[in-house]
C-alpha positions in Angstrom: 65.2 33.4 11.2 64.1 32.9 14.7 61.4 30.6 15.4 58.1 33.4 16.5 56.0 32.4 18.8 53.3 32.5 16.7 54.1 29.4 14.6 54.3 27.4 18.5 50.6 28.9 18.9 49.3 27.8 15.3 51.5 24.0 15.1 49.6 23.2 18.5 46.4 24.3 17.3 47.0 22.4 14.1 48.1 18.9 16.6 45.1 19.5 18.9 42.7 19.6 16.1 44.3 16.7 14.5 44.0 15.0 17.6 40.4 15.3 18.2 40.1 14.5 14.3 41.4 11.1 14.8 39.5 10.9 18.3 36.4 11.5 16.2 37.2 9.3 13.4 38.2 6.3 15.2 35.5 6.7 17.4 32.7 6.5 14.8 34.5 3.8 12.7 34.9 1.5 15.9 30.8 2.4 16.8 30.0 1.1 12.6 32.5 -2.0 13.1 31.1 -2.9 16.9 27.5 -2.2 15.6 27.7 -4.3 12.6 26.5 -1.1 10.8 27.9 -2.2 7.5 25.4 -5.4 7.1 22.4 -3.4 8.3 19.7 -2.2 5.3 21.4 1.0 5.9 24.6 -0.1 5.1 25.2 1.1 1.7 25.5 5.2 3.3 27.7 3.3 6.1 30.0 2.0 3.2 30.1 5.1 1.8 31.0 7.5 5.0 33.4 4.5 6.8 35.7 4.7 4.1 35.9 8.2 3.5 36.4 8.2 7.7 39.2 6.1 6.8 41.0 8.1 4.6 40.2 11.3 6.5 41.9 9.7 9.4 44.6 9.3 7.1 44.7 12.7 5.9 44.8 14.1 9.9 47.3 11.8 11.4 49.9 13.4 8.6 48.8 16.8 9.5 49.5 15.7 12.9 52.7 13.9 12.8 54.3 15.7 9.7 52.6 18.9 9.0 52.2 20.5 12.7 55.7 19.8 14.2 57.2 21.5 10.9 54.9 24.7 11.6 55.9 24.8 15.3 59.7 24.7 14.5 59.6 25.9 11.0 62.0 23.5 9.6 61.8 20.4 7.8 61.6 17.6 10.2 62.2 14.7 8.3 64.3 14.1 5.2 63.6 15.9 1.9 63.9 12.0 0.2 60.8 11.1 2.5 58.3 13.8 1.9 56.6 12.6 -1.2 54.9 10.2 1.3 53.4 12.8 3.3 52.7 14.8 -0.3 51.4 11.7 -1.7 48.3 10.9 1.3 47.7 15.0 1.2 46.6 14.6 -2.8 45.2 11.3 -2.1 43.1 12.2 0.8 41.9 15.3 -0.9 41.1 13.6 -4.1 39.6 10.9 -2.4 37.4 13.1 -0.3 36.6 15.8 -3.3 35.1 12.6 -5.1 33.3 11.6 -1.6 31.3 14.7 -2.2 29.9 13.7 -5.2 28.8 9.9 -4.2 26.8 11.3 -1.1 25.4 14.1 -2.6 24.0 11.8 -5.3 23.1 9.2 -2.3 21.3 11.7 -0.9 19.2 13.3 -4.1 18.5 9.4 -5.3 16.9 8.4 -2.0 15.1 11.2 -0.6 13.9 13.4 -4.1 13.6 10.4 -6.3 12.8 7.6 -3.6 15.0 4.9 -5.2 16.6 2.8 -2.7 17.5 0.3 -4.5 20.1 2.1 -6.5 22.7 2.4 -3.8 22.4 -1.7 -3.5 25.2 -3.0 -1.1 27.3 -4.9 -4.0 27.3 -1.5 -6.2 28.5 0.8 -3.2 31.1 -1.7 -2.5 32.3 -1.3 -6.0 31.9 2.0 -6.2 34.3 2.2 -3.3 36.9 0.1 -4.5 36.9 2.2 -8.0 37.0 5.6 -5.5 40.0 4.6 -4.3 41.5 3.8 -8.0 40.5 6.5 -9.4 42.0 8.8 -6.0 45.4 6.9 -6.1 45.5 7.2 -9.9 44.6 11.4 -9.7 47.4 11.7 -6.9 49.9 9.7 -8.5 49.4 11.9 -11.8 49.5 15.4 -9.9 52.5 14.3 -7.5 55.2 12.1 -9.7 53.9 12.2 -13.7 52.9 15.2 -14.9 55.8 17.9 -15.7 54.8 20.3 -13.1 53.8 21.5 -10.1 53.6 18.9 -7.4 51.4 20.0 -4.4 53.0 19.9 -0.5 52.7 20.9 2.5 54.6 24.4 3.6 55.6 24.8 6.7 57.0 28.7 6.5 52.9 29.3 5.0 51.8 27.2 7.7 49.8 25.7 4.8 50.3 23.9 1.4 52.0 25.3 -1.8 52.4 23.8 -5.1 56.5 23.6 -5.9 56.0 25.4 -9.3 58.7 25.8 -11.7 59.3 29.0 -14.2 57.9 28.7 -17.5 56.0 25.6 -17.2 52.3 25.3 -16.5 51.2 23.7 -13.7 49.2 20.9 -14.9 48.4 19.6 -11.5 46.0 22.9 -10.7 44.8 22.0 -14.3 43.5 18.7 -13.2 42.7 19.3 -9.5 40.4 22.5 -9.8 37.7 20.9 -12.3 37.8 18.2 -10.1 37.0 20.3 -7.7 35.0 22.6 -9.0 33.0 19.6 -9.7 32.5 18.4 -6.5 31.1 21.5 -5.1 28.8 21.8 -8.3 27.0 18.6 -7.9 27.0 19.1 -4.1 24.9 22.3 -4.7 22.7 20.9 -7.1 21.9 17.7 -5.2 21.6 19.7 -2.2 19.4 22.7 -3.7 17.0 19.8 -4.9 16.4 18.4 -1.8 15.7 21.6 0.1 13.2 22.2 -2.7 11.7 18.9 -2.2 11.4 18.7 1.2 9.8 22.1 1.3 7.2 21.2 -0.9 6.7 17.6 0.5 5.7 19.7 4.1 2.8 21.0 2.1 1.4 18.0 1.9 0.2 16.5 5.2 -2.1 14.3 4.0 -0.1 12.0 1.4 2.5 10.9 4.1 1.8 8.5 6.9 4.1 9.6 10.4 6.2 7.2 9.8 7.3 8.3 6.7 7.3 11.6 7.1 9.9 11.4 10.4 12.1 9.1 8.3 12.2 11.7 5.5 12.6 14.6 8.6 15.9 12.5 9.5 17.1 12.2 5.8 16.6 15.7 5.1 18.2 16.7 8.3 21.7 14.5 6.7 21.4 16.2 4.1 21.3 19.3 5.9 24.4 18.5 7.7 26.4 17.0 4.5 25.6 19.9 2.7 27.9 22.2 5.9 30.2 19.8 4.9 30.7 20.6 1.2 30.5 23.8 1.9 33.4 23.7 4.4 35.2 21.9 1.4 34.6 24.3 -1.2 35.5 27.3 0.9 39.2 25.3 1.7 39.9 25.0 -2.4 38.3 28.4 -3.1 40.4 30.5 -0.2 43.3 27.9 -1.1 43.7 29.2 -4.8 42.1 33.2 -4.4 44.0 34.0 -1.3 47.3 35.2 -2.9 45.0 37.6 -4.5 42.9 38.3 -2.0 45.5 39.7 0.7 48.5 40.5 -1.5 51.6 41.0 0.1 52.4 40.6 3.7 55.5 40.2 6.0 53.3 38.3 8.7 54.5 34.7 7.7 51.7 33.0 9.3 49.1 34.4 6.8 51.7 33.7 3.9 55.9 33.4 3.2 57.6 33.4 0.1 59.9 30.6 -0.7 62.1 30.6 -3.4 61.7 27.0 -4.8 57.6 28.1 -5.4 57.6 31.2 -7.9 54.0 31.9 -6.7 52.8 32.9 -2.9 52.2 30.1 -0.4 49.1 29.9 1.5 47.1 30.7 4.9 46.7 28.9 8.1 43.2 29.2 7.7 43.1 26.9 4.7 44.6 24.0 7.0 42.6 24.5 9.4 39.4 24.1 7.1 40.7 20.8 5.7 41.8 19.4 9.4 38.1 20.4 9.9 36.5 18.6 6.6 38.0 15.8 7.2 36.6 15.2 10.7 33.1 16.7 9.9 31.6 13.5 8.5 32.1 12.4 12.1 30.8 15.0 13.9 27.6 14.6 11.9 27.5 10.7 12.8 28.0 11.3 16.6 25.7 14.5 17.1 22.8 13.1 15.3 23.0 9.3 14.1 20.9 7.3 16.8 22.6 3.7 15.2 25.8 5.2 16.2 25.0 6.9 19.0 23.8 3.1 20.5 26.9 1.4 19.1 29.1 3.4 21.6 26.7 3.0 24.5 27.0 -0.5 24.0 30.4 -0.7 23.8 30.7 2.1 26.9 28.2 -0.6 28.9 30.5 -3.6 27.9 33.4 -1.5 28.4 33.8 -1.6 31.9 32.1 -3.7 35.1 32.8 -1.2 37.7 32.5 2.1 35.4 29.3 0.8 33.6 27.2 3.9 33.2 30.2 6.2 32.5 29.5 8.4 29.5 31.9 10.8 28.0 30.7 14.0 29.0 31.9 18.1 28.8 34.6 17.0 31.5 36.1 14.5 29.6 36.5 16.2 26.6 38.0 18.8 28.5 40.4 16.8 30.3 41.1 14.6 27.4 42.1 17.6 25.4 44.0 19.2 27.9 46.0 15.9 27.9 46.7 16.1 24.6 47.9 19.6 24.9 50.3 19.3 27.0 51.7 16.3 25.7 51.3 18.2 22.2 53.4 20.7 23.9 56.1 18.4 25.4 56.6 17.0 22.4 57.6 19.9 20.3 59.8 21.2 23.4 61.8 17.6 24.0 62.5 17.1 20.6 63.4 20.7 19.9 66.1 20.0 22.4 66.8 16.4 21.5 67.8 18.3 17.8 69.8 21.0 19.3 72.3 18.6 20.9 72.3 16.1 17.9 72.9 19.1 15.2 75.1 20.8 18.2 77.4 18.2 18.3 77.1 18.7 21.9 77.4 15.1 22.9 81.0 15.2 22.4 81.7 18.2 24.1 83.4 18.9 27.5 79.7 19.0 28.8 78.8 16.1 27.3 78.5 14.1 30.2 75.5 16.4 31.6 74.0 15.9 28.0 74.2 12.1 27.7 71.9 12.3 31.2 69.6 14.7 30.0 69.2 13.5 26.6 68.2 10.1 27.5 66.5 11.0 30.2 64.2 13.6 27.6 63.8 10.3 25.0 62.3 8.4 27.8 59.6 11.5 28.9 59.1 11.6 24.6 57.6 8.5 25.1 56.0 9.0 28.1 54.6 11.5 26.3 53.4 9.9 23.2 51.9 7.1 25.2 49.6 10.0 27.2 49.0 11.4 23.7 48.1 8.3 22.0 46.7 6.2 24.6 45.7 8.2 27.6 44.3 10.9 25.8 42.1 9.1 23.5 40.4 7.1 26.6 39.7 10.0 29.1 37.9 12.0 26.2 35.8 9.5 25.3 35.5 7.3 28.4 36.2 3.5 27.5 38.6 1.1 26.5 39.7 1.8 23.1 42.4 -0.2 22.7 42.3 -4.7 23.1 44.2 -5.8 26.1 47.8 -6.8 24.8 48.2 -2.8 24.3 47.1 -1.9 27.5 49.6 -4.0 28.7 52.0 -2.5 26.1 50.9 0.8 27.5 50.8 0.6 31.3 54.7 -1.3 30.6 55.9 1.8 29.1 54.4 3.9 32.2 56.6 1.8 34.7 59.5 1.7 32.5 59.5 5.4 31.9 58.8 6.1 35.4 61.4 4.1 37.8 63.8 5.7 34.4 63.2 9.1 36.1 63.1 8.0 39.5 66.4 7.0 38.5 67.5 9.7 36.6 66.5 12.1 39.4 68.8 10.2 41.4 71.9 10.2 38.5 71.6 14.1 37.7 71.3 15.0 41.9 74.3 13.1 42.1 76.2 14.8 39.5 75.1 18.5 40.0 76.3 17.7 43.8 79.7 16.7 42.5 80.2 19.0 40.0 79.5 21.7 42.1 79.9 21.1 46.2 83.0 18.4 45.7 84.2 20.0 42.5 85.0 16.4 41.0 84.7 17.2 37.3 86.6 13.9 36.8 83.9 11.2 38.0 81.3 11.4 35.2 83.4 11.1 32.4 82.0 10.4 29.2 82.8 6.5 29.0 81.5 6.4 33.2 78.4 8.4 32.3 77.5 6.2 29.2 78.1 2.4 31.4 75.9 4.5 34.0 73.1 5.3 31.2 73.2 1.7 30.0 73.0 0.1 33.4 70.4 2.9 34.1 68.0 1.4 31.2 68.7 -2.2 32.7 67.4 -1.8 35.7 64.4 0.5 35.1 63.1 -2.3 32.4 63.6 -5.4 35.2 61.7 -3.3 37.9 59.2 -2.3 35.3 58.9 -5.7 34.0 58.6 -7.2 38.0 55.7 -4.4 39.2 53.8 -5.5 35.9 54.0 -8.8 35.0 55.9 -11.0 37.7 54.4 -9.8 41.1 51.7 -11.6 42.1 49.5 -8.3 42.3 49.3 -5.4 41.3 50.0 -3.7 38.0 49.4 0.1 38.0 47.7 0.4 35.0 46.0 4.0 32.9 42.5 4.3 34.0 40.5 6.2 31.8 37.4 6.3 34.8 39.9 8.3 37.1 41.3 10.7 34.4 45.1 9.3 35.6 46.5 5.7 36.6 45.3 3.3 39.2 46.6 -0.2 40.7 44.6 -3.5 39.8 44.4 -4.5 43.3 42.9 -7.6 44.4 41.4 -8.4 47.8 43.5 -10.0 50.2 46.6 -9.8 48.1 49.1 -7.5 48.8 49.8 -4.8 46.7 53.7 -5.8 46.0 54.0 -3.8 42.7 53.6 -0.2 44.9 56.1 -2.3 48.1 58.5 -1.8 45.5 57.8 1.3 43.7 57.4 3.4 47.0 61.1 3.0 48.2 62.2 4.2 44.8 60.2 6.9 44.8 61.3 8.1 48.2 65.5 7.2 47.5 65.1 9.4 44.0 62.8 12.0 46.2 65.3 12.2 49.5 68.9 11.8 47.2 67.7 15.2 45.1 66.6 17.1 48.7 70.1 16.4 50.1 71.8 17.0 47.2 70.2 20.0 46.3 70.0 21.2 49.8 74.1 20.9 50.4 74.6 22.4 46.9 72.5 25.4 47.8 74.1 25.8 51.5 77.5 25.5 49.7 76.3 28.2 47.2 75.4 30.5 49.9 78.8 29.8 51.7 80.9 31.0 48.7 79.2 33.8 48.0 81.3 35.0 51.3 84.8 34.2 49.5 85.2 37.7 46.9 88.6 36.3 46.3 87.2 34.3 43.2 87.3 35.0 39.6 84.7 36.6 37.6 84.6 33.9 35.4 85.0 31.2 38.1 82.0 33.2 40.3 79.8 33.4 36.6 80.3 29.5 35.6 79.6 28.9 39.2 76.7 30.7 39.6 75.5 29.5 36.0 75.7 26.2 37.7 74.1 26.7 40.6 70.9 28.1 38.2 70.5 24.8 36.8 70.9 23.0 40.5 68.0 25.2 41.6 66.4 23.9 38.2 66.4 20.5 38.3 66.0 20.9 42.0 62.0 22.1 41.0 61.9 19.0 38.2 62.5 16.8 41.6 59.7 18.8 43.1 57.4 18.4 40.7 57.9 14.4 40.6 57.9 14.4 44.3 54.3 15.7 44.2 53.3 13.7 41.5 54.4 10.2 43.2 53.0 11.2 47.1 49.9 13.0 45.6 49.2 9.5 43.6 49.8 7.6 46.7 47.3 10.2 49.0 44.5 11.6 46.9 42.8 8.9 47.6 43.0 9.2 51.3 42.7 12.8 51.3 39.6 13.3 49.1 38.0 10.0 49.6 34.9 8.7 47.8 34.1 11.9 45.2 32.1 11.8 42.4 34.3 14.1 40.9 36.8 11.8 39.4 38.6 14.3 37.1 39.9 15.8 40.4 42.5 12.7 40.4 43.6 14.0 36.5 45.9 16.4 38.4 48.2 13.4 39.1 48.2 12.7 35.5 48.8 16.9 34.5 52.0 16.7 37.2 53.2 13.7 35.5 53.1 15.2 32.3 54.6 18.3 33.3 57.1 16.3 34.8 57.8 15.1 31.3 58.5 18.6 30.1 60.7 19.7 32.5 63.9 19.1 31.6 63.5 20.3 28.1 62.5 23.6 29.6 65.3 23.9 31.8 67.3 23.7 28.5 65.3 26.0 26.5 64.8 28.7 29.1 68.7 29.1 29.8 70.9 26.9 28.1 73.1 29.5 25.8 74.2 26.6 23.9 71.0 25.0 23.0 69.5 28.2 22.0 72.4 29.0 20.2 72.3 25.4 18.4 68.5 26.1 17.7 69.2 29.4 16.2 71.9 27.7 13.6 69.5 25.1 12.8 66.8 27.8 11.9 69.8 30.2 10.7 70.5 27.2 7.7 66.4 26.7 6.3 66.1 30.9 6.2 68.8 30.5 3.8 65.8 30.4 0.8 64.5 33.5 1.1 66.7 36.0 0.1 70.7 36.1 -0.5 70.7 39.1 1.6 69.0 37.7 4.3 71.4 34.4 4.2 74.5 37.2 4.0 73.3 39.4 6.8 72.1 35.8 9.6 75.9 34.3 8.3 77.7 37.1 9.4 75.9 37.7 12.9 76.6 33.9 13.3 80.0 34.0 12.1 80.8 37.0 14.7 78.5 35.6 17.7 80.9 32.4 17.1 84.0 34.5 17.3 83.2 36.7 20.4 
């Protein structure tokens, strides 16, 4: 089975909404913790909502590192003996937030119908919390590992979850989770149905209520309001999760549902993932939409944030760029390691080619965490404009810039080299596979010392992420010279010159043979196969080119702008830059498609015998042709 595009489309979607999730999350948690929200007279509803942001947190950083690569390259990514983990925080977080339901529900219908305040004390919400998360890990433990049958987990041919049912046996976990709940939604209604009442009567009333009051009892009925969207957005996700099957029957589209033959009943939409990705960052989006306490927390800690960049606030722009960011790194992620697998699974590291593989591989490793550092870091900051992260991982961070970047400055240089050997010289015998690994490890060597001289033994000045600029900047200091870009610049000018000449005698001798018809076919086809991925990783050197002088004269060119975002296209070239290589690979590399298409080829094997009989034998004759 081929991967379709589709599942590309819905894992992204399903990583970008994780993303902003955990964006959300972690923004809201850090505004309770830097407000000190949780010692306030409010703090037993603070208790209540910073744990379940927690665990919600949780529940979207598996969806984002487990659940959404599987849907992209529908196959399991990890090892079958690990998964219960992943299985194990889906019940728990679900559990955990079905029960959340209930305790804010009743928050709500205690303190705004029946005016007790003093019910939801601090001491009983903490233990109410602690006994939560008992009573969660106890439920998930029972459903996942104790009772006979059927374990819930997440399905990446439904682009969903399934429960791994058995024939014959009931499944006991549906048995316990659906009163559950059931449950949850039914005391959600009630609560919430009461407080509509009451607050519709209370308006009648003018007369009985001092301003005061009456805006304070507005703002609690406007929570509840927006809690009540939330339990609604809940019970749709366990409602469509267990009457969809029914619902739409029978359907070859795989993305609405696939049949697996481990689970005897029919796995489960997109849509239901995308409603629990969605519950579990709502309880923020209430918190920083309409919570004034947490709304001053982070313009607080945006004022403190930064000296020069004081009155920054995240705006329209930065969540645009931020999640652009993450897109693309999203993107570059599924593509390098997609690759990275197909030349592990292909063996292809020991082949004749291998020595054009070792280059690339590495080199696609480094951009993975590139990547993951613009995903994780970068990302993050630029969407909601301040430092998010204490200083020793900044430092971490802007490191693993510098490292990654003089490694492909360097690799630039290596694969230039090699593609102008191979091909103008016709010296197959220079990169051999021993040569080409010593070159690799001496590679790594020297792009860790100048990364480790630029930021921390130069007297000035490390090039550090900056958030304000959407892209990277140096720490310059005045009257020091900037030594850290003295020694960058040269680099990025030898890796930027090497790949023109290179690539620029490689072409000429290209266009020169093209005269000669006294070749072979096969010679002329491996040649001009060759000469495709020169012209290839001759645009990958164009792209970093552009990236490193654009850096170096945006600011001349543009000057003082307002419009900071406009230096983010540094940042979306350096990224792209990352993804390069992988698509040179994926675009025309016969053998790592055809490695891709055998690693697909072995997970179709569970849906029918025929369908394993017919892929083997179009393998099996591919492989023989």
């Amino acid at each position: 089975m081929a991967v379709p595009s589709i599942s590309y489309i819905v894992g992204a979607f399903f990583a970008f909404v994780g993303i902003v999730g955990i964006a959300l999350n972690t923004t809201v948690l850090f505004a309770i913790h830097k407000g000190r929200l949780l010692s306030s007279k409010a703090s037993p509803v603070y208790i209540l909502s910073s744990q379940t942001l927690v665990v919600d947190a949780l529940l979207v950083l598996a969806h984002l590192i487990y659940h959404a690569p599987a849907v992209a390259l529908q196959r399991d990514i990890i090892p079958t003996e690990l998964e219960f983990i992943f299985e194990f925080v889906l019940m728990y977080g679900w559990f955990h937030n079905s029960l959340s339901h209930i305790l804010i529900a009743l928050n709500r219908l205690v303190v705004i119908v029946f005016k007790r305040t003093d019910v939801f004390t601090r001491k009983r919400t903490i233990a109410l919390s602690i006994l939560h998360h008992l009573v969660a890990s106890a439920l998930s433990i029972a459903t996942e590992f104790m009772l006979p049958c059927c374990k819930l987990r997440f399905s990446w041919r439904a682009y969903s979850y399934a429960y791994d049912e058995l024939p014959g046996i009931s499944n006991y976990s549906a048995i316990l989770t659906i009163p559950i709940e059931t449950a949850s939604s039914l005391v959600s209604i009630v609560s919430y149905a009461v407080i509509i009442r009451t607050m519709h009567n209370a308006r009648k009333i003018e007369t009985m209520t001092r301003d005061i009051d009456k805006k304070r009892r507005v703002q609690e009925y406007r929570y509840a309001i927006q809690f009540a969207v939330m339990a609604l957005v809940y019970s749709t996700a366990w409602i469509l999760f267990n009457t969809l099957p029914i619902l739409i029957g029978k359907t070859t589209d795989l993305y609405i549902y696939a049949f697996e033959r481990a689970f005897s009943r029919i796995s489960y939409a997109k849509v239901i993932t995308m409603l629990v990705e969605i519950n579990a960052l709502a309880n923020a989006t209430v918190y920083l939409s309409n919570n004034k306490e947490i709304q001053k927390s982070i313009q607080v800690m945006l004022g403190n944030s930064s000296k020069i960049y004081k009155k920054m606030a995240a705006d329209l722009t930065s969540y645009l760029m931020g999640g652009f960011f993450a897109t693309i790194a999203i993107i570059g992620l599924i593509m390098n390691t997609t690759v990275l697998l197909a030349i592990f699974k292909g063996g292809l590291l020991s082949s004749k080619t291998s020595p054009v593989y070792i280059l690339s591989s590495q080199t696609m490793a480094m951009d993975t965490i590139l990547i993951l550092v613009h995903l994780l870091y970068l990302a993050p900051e630029v969407l909601l404009q301040y430092d998010v992260f204490p200083p020793f991982v900044d430092a971490l961070c802007d490191f693993l810039l510098m490292y990654c970047w003089f490694h492909n400055s360097l690799s630039h240089i290596l694969i230039a080299l090699n593609r102008l050997f191979v091909i103008v010289f016709k010296r197959l015998d220079l990169f051999t596979h021993r040569r080409t690994i010593v070159l690799c490890v001496v590679h790594h060597i020297v792009a860790i010392i100048l990364a480790a001289s630029t930021e921390f033994l130069m007297p000035c000045c490390r090039l550090s992420f900056s958030w304000a600029v959407f892209s990277y900047s140096y720490r310059l200091e005045e009257g020091v010279t900037n030594y850290a870009a003295a020694a960058t610049i040269p680099v990025d000018i030898a890796s930027s010159l090497t790949s023109i000449l290179s690539y620029a005698a490689i072409i000429w001798t290209m266009h020169s043979s093209r005269r000669v018809a006294v070749q072979l076919d096969t010679d002329k086809k491996r040649r001009h196969q060759e000469y495709r991925y020169a012209i290839q990783f001759a645009v990958m050197a164009l792209v970093y080119s552009l990236a490193w002088i654009l850096f170096n004269t945006f600011p001349i060119m543009i000057g003082n702008t307002s419009a900071a975002y406009v230096y983010g296209v540094v940042a979306v070239l350096v990224l792209i830059n990352t993804l390069a290589n992988a698509t040179v690979y994926l675009t025309n590399n016969k053998e790592i498609q055809n490695s891709i298409r055998m690693m697909v080829g072995r997970k179709s094997k569970v849906f029918t015998i025929q369908d394993v009989t017919t892929h083997s034998s179009k393998t099996e004759h591919a492989m023989t042709r």
